[in-house]
Steps between C-alpha positions, in 0.01 A plus 500: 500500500736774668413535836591826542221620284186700685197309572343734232791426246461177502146501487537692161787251405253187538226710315710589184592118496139387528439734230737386286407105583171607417578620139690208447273256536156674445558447069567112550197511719256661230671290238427166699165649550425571096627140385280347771209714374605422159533103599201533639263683261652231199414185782197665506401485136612155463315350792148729452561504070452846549 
């Protein structure tokens, strides 16, 4: 972090690197969440024989 950035610079610095954090790991998140739906839904119809 440079510190002779503006208070309001580097509040838009952190912002655009949340952002990008954000779209990095958001798609591993909803693909963890679809094979544990997916894991879950064929658990499902072996436990219930549904």
């Amino acid at each position: 972090m440079d510190p002779t950035l503006s208070p309001s610079e580097r509040k838009k610095a952190v912002r655009n690197a949340g952002i990008a954090l954000f779209a990095i790991i958001l798609p591993w998140i909803l693909l963890g969440l679809t094979f544990m739906v997916l894991f879950v839904l064929s658990s499902a119809h072996h436990i219930f024989g549904l």
